[in-house]
N, C-alpha and C positions, 0 to 999 in steps of 0.2 A: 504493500500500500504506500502511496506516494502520499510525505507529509511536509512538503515543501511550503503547500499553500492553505496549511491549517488556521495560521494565525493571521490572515488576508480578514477584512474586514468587509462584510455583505450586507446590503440592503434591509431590514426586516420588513416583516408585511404589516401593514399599516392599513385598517377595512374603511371604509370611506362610510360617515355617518350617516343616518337617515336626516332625513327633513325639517329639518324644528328639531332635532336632538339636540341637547347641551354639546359644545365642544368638548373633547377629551381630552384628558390631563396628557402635556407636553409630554414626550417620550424619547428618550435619543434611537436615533434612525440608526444604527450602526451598535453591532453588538460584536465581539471577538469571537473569533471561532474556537472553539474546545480543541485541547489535543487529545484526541482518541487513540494514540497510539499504544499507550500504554493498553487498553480493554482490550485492545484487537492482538496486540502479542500475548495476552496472558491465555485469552480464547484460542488461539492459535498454537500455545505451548501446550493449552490442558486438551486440544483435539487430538495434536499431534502422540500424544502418551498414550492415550486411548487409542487407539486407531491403533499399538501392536498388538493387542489383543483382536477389540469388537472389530466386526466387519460390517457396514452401512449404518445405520442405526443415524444418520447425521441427524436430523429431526430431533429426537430426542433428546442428542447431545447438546446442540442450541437452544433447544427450551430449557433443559436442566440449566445450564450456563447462562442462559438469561433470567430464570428464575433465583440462583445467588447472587447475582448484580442487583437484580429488585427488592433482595431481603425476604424472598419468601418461601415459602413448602410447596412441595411437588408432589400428587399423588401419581404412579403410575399404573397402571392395568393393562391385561393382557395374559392371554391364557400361559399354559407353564411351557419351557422350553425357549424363548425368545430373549434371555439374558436380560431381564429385566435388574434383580439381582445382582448379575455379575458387574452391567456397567454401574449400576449405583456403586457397587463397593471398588471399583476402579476409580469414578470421580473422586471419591471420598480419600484416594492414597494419592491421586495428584495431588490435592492440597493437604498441605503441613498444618496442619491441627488435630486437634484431638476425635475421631469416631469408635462408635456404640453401636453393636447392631443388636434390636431386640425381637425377638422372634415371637410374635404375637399365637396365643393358642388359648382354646377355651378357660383352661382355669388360671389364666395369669388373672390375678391381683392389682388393683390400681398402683400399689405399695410395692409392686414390685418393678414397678416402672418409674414410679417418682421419687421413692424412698420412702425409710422410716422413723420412727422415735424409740431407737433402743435405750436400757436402761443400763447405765457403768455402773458394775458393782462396788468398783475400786474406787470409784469416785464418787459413791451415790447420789449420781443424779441422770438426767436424761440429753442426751446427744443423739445428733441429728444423720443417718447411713443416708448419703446421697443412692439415688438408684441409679440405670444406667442413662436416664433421659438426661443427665448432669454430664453435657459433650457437645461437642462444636458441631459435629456431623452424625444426625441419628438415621441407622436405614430402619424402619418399622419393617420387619417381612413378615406378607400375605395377615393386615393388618383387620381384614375382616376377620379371623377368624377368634378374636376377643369379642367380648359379651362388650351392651351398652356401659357397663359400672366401670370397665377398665377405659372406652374409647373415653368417657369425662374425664380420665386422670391426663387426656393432652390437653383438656381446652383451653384453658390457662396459661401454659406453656408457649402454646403455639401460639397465641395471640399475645401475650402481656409479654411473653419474655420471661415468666416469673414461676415457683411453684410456693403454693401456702399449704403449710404444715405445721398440725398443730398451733394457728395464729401466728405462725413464724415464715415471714417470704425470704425466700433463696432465689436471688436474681442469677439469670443467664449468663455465660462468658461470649464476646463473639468471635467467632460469627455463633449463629443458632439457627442449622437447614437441618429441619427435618424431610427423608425421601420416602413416602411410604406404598410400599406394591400389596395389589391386589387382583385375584384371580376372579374373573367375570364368570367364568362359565361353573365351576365347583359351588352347589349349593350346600353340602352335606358337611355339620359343622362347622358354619359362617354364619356371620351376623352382620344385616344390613349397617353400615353408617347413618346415625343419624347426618342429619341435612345441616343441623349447627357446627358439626363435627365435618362436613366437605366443603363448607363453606369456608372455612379457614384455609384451607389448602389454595394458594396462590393461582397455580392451575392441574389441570388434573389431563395426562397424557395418554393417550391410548394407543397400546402398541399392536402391529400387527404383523405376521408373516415377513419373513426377507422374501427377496425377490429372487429367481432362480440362479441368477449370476450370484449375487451375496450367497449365495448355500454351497455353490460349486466352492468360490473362495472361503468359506468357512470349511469345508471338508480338506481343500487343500492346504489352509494352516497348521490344520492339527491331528491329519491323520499321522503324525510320529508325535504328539504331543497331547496323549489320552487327558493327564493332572492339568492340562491348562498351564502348565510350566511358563508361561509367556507371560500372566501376570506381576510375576516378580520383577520383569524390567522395567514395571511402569514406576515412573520415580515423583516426588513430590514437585509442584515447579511453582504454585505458588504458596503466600504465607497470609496469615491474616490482616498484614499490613497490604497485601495488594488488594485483598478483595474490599478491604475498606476502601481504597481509593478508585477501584474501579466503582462502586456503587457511588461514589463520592462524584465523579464524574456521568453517570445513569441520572443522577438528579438533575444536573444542569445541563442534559440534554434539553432543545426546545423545543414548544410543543403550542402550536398558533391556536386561539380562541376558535376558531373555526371546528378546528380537532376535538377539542373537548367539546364542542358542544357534541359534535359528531359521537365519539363515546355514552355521552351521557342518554342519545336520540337510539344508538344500539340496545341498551340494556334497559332503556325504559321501555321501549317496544316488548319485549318478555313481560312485560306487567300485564299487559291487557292484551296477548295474544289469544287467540282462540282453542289452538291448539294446547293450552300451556295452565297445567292447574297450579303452578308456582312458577313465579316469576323471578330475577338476578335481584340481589340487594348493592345497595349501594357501595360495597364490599369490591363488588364485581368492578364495578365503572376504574373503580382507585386502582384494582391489578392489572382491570384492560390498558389504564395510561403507563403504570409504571412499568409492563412489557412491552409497549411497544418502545416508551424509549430505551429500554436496554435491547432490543430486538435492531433498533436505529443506530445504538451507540455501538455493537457487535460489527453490524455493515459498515461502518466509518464515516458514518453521519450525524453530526449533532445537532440536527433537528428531526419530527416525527412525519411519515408521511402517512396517507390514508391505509396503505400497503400494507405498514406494519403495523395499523390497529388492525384490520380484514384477517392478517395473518395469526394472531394471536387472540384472534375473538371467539374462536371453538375451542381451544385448550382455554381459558378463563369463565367459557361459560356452560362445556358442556356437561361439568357437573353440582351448577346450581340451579339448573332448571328442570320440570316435573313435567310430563307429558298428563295429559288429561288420560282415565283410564279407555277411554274410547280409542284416543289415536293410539294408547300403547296395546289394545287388544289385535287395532289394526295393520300393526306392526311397524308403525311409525318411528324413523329414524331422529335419532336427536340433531346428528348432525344435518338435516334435510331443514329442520324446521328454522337451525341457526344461519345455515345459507340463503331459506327464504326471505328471514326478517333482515339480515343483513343487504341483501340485495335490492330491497325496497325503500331504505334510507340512504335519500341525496350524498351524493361524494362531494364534500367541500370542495373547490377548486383552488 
C-alpha cells in the first residue's frame, strides 16, 4: 500500500442546507488524512501467520480482525469440521496476551466461568479464585450447549467489562474479545441463546463449506501432517499496545452525516418489517458504524463508504432479528429478508 499521500489534505463534504434553515456552525473545510499504515501491516502480519495453517477462510478472518479493532465479540457458527475452532485458537496465538478457552457443557456452573469466594483457612477469611473468563482472549467452545443460568454469568462481562461477586466488581484487563462457536445443526443437549445474550455479541459469522479448490489445498497441506504440526509456527506478531492503537485509529476513521443516517434508516427498517417478529436495537446501529469503519480502516481508507456499511450489515444483524413464525415455517431465509430491506433504502450519494 502506497502511503506517500496519507497526510495530503482533502476537501470534506459539506450538505448544502435547506431553505429557511438556520446556517450551520462554521467548520474547517480541510481535515488530515489518518495514517492507516500501521492497521493495515498488523492485518496483514496477523493474515499472513494464519494462512500457514487455515486454507481460504478470508471472510472470517477480516471480520474477526475487524471485530478486535471495534472492541467487540464474535459469535461464530457453522456445522463441525470447518475449523471454526482451530482458527479462533490461531488468532488468539498471533496476539501476545493472555487466552482461556472454556468448553461450555450442560453442567458447567456460572462459578465456574467467572469464579469464586473461597474461604483461607490460614487466614480466616474469604478470597476471591478468579475463573477462567479472567483473560485477554476467551474462545467459548460450542457455547450453546450450557443451560440459560450459566449463559447470564457472560452478560456483564461482555458488556460492562466487569464481573460482580459477592458485591465485589473485578474489572477486565485489555484487550477483552470474547470468540464464541456454535453448532447450528446439533439439537440434542443444546440450549437456545437467549436474544439478550446474542445481542451483545458485536457480530455473529456464519461459516460455511470451502470451496473445492480450498479442500484439494487443505488435503494437500496435511496429508504428511495428521497432528496439525503446522500450528506451532504461527508466532505472536502483535501486542496489546498495537491493538490499542489500531482501534485508537478505527475511531477517527470518518464517517459523513449522510452514512449515519443511512445506518440508523437500515436497522430501523427491522422494526416494523412485516416479515420480522423482532426487530435490531439500537445496539445494532453503534456495531453496524463501528464495522464499517474498521472494515474502511483495514482497506486503507479513513473515511466510511456505503460499501462497507452493505458489507457488514448481515454479520451485525443477522443475529438480532426474529422471523415471524409464518415466514420461519415457510422456510424463510434471514439472510433474504436482510438483502430485501437493505436494498430498498436510498444509497447516500
Amino acid at each position: 500500500m502506497q502511503t506517500e499521500d496519507l497526510n495530503e489534505e482533502i476537501p470534506e463534504f459539506i450538505p448544502t442546507p435547506e431553505p429557511g434553515a438556520p446556517a450551520p456552525e462554521k467548520e474547517p473545510r480541510q481535515r488530515m488524512r489518518l495514517d492507516l499504515e500501521r492497521i493495515h501491516k498488523a492485518a496483514d502480519r496477523v493474515r499472513h501467520e494464519i494462512a500457514k495453517v487455515i486454507v481460504g477462510q478470508h471472510d472470517l478472518l477480516d471480520l474477526l480482525l475487524a471485530a478486535i479493532f471495534s472492541g467487540g465479540h464474535v459469535l461464530v457458527e457453522g456445522v463441525p469440521g470447518i475449523a471454526k475452532t482451530l482458527t479462533s485458537k490461531l488468532l488468539a496465538q498471533t496476539l501476545d496476551v493472555d487466552f482461556s478457552r472454556i468448553q461450555f457443557t450442560p453442567d458447567l456452573m456460572p462459578s465456574d466461568v467467572v469464579g469464586t469466594t473461597v474461604f483461607n483457612m490460614r487466614n480466616s477469611d474469604f478470597s476471591f479464585n478468579p475463573g477462567p473468563v479472567f483473560s485477554n482472549i476467551i474462545l467459548i467452545d460450542e457455547i450453546n450447549r450450557a443451560p440459560a443460568k450459566t449463559q447470564s454469568a457472560l452478560f456483564e462481562v461482555m458488556e460492562e467489562y466487569q464481573v460482580t461477586v459477592d458485591g465485589k466488581t473485578h474489572t477486565m484487563g485489555f484487550p477483552f474479545f470474547v470468540i464464541a462457536t456454535q453448532n447450528p445443526i446439533e439439537q440434542e443437549g443444546t440450549y437456545k441463546l437467549p436474544e439478550a445474550q446474542l445481542d451483545r455479541f458485536l457480530i455473529k459469522i456464519n461459516l460455511e463449506y470451502p470451496g473445492l479448490e480450498d479442500e484439494k489445498q487443505i488435503l494437500r497441506r496435511f496429508h504428511n501432517d495428521f497432528k496439525v504440526n503446522l500450528r506451532h509456527e504461527v508466532k505472536a506478531v502483535l501486542s496489546a499496545d498495537d491493538i490499542r492503537a489500531c482501534q485508537n485509529l478505527v475511531e477517527q476513521i470518518h464517517i459523513r452525516e449522510e452514512l449515519l443516517d443511512y445506518i440508523a434508516a437500515i436497522v430501523h427498517s427491522t422494526r416494523d418489517h412485516s416479515d420480522l417478529f423482532l426487530g435490531a436495537s439500537p445496539r445494532a446501529s453503534l456495531a453496524m458504524m463501528k464495522m464499517a469503519k474498521a472494515m474502511a480502516a483495514m482497506n486503507g481508507r479513513d473515511f466510511v463508504t456505503p460499501d462497507d456499511i452493505r458489507t457488514v450489515s448481515f454479520p451485525v444483524l443477522n443475529h438480532r432479528i426474529i422471523l415471524t413464525p409464518e415466514r420461519e415455517m415457510e422456510g424463510l431465509a434471514v439472510r433474504e429478508v436482510i438483502d430485501a430491506l437493505v436494498e430498498k433504502i436510498e444509497v447516500p450519494r
